[in-house]
ROMARDO-900128 format. One record per residue (C-alpha): residue in one letter; residue number from 1; z, y, x. Coordinates in steps of 0.5 Angstrom, whole numbers. Layout:
ROMARDO-900128
+------+-----+-------+-------+-------+
| type | seq |    zz |    yy |    xx |
+------+-----+-------+-------+-------+
|    A | NUM |     Z |     Y |     X |
...
+------+-----+-------+-------+-------+
//
This chain:
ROMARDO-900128
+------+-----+-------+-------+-------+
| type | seq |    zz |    yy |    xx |
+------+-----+-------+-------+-------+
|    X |   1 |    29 |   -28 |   -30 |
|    X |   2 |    21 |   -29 |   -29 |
|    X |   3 |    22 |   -30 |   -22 |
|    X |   4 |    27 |   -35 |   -23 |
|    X |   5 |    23 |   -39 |   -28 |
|    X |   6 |    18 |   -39 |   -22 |
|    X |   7 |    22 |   -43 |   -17 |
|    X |   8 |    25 |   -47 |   -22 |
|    X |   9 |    20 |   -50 |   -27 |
|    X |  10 |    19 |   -53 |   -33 |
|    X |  11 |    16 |   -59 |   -29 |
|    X |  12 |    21 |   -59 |   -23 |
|    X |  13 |    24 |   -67 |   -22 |
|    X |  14 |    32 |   -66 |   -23 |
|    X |  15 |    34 |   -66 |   -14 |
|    X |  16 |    38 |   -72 |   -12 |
|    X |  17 |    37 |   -70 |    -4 |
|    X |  18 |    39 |   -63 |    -1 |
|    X |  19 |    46 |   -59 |    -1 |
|    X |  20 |    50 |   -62 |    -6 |
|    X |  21 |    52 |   -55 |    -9 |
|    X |  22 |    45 |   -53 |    -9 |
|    X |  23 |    43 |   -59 |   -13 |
|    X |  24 |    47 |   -59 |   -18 |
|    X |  25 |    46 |   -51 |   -20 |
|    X |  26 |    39 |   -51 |   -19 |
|    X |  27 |    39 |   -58 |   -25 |
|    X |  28 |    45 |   -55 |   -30 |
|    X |  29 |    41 |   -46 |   -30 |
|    X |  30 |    34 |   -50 |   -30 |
|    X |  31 |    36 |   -54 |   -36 |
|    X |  32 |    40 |   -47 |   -39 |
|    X |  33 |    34 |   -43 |   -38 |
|    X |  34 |    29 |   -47 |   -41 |
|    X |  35 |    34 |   -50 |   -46 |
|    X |  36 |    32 |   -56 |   -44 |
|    X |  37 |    36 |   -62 |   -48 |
|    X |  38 |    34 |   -67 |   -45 |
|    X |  39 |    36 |   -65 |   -37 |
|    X |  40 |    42 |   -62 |   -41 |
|    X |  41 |    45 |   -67 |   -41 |
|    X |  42 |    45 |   -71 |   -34 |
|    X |  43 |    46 |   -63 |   -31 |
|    X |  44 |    53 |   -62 |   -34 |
|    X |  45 |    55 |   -69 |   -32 |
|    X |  46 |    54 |   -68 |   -25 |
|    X |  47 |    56 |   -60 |   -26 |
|    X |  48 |    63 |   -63 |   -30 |
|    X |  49 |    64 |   -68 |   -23 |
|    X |  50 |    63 |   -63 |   -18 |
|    X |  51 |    68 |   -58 |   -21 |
|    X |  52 |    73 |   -63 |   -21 |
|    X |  53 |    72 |   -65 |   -13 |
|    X |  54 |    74 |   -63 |    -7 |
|    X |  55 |    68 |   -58 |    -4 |
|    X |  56 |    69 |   -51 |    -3 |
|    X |  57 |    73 |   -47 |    -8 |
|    X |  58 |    69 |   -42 |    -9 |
|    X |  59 |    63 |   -46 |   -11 |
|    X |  60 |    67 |   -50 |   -15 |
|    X |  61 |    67 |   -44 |   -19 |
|    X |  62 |    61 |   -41 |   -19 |
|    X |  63 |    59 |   -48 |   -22 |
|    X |  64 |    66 |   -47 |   -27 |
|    X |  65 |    62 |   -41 |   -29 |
|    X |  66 |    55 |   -43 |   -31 |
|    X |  67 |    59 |   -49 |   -35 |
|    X |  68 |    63 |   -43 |   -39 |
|    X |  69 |    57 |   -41 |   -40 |
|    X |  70 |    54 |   -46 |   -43 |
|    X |  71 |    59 |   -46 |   -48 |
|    X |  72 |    59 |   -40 |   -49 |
|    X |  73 |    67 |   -38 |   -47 |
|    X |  74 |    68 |   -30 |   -45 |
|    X |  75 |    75 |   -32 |   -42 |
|    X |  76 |    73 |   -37 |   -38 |
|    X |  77 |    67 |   -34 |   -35 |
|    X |  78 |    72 |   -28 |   -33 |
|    X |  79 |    77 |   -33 |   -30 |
|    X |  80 |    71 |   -36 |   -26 |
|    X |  81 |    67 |   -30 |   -24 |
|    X |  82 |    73 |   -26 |   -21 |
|    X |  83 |    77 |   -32 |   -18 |
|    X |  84 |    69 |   -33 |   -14 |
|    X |  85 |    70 |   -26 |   -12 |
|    X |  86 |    76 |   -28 |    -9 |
|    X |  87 |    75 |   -34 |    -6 |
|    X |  88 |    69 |   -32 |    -3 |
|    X |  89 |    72 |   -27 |     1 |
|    X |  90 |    76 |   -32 |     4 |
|    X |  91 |    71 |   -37 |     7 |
|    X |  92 |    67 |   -38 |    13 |
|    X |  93 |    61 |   -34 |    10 |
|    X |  94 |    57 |   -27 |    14 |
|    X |  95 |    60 |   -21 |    13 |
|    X |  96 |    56 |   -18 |     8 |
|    X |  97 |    57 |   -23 |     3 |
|    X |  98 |    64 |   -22 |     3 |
|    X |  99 |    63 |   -15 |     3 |
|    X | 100 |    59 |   -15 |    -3 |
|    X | 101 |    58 |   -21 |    -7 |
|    X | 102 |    51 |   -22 |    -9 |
|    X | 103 |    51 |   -29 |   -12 |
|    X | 104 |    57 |   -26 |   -17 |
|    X | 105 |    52 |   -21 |   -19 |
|    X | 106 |    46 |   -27 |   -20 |
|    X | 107 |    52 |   -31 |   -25 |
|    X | 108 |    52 |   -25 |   -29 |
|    X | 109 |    46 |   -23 |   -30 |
|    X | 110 |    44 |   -30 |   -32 |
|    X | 111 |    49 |   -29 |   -38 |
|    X | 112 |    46 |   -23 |   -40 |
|    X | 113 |    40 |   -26 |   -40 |
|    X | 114 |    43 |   -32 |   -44 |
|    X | 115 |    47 |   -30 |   -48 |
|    X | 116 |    49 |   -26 |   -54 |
|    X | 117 |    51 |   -19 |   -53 |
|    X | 118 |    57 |   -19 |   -57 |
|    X | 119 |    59 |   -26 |   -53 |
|    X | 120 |    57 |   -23 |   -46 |
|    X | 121 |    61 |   -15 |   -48 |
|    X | 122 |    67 |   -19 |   -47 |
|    X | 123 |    66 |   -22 |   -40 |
|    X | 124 |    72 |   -19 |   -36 |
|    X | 125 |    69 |   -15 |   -29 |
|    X | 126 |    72 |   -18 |   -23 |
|    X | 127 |    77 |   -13 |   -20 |
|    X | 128 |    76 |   -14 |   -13 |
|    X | 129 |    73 |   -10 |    -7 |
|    X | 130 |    67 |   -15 |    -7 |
|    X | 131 |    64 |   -13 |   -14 |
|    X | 132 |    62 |    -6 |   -16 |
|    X | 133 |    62 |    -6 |   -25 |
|    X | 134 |    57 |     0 |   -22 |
|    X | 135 |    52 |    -3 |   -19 |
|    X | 136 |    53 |   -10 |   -23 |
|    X | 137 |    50 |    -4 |   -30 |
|    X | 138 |    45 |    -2 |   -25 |
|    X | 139 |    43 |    -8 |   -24 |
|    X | 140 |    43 |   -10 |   -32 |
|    X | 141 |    40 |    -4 |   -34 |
|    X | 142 |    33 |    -4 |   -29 |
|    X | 143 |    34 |     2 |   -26 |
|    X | 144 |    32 |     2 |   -19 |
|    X | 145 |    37 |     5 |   -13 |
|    X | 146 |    33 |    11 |   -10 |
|    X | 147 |    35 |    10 |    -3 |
|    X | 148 |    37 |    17 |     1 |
|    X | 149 |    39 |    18 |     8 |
|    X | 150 |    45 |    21 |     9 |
|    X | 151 |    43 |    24 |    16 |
|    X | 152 |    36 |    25 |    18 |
|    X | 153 |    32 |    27 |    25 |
|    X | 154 |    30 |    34 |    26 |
|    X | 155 |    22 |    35 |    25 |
|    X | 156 |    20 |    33 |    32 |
|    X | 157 |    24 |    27 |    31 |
|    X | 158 |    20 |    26 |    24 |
|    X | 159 |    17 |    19 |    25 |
|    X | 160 |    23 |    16 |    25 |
|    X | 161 |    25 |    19 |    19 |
|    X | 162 |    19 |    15 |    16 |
|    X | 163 |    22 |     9 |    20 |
|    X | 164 |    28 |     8 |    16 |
|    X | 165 |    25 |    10 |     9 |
|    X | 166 |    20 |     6 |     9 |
|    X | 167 |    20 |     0 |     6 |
|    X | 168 |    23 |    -7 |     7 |
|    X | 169 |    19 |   -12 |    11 |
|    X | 170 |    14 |   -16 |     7 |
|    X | 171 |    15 |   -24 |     8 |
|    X | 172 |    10 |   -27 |    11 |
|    X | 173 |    10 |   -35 |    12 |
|    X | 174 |     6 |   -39 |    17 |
|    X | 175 |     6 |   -47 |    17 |
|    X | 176 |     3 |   -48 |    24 |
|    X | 177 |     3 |   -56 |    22 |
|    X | 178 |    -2 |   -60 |    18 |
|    X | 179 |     0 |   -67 |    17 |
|    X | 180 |     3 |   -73 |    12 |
|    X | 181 |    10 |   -72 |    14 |
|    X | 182 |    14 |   -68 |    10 |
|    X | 183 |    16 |   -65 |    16 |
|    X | 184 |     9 |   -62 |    17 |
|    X | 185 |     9 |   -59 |    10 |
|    X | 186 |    16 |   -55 |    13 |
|    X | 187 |    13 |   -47 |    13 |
|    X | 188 |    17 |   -41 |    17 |
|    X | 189 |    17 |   -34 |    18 |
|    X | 190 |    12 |   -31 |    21 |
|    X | 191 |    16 |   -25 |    24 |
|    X | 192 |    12 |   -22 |    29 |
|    X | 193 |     7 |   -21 |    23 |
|    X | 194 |    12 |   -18 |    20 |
|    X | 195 |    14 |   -13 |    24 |
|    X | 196 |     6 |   -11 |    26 |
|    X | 197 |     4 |   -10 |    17 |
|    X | 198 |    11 |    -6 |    17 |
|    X | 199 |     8 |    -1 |    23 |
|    X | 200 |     1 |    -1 |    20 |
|    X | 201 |     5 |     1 |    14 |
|    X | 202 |     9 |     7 |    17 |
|    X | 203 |     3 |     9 |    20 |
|    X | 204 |    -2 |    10 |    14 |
|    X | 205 |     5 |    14 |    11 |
|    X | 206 |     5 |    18 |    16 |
|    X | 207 |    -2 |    20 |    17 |
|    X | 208 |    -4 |    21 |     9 |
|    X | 209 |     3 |    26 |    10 |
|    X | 210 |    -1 |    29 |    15 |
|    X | 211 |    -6 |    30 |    12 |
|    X | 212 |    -4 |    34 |     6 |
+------+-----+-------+-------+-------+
//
């Protein structure tokens, strides 16, 4: 949550210009998690609207959530979560979303964060193929996964092992424009740095390996 309080700060204007689902999340968990009354109001407006419109169903739910989060109804935060999970396997989003629902994960941890434990104990799990009740504990508790590979390469093959169990990728941006216009301020994934810290990482792994 310190992460989060990072990107949507206390001092963030409320959006009016972006994805339409994006906006209006963004507003009503920004309000909620600085427990702000004054942008409440407006956010649960534009939440309470967009719930009642057309767009995308499991969206719509996921904002349903955060509204009965606000009010602190477990049943309906049971309702919204699962029929998220559900719809969002029927929509037109990558493959490993519908095979496991990260956002379904963020919701509720955002209600454990939020609300009383007595209120949060009754929220329902989803039953659905797309939510894990074992990692969604794993996740609240703070237990990191410890990743283990299933096959690994014999001795000679080693570096390869190395490859695979090495650490994800450091996130490296560039802003190859400097200028007045908006567009100019736009940064980008510097891939190639990416892959060449990535290298210089296994590398060093494998060379203090060596020397022990």
């Amino acid at each position: 949550m310190d992460g989060a309080k990072n990107v949507l700060t206390h001092s963030m204007p409320p959006s009016t210009n972006g994805y339409r689902f994006l906006c209006v999340m963004s507003d009503l968990v920004s309000a909620l998690l600085w427990d702000d009354k004054k942008s409440l109001e407006p956010a649960l407006k534009k939440a309470r609207r967009f719930a009642d419109s057309k767009k995308p169903i499991n969206e719509r739910e996921a904002v349903k959530f955060v509204l009965a989060l606000h009010e602190k109804d477990a049943a309906a935060m049971s309702e919204s979560l699962s029929n998220f999970c559900v719809k969002v396997a029927r929509t037109a989003a990558p493959q490993f979303e519908k095979r496991i629902s990260f956002f379904a994960y963020g919701l509720y941890a955002l209600a454990h964060h939020l609300l009383p434990f007595e209120i949060f104990e009754r929220i329902s799990l989803p039953k659905t193929k797309n939510f894990s009740e074992i990692y969604a504990k794993r996740l609240l508790g703070g237990e990191l996964a410890q990743p283990k590979l299933y096959f690994s390469f014999p001795p000679e093959f080693d570096v390869f092992n190395q490859i695979l169990n090495a650490l994800p990728a450091k996130t490296v941006l560039h802003q190859p424009f400097d200028g007045p216009s908006p567009s100019d301020q736009i940064r980008f994934l510097d891939h190639d740095a990416m892959v060449e810290n990535l290298a210089d990482e296994i590398l060093k792994a494998r060379t203090l390996n060596q020397n022990l």
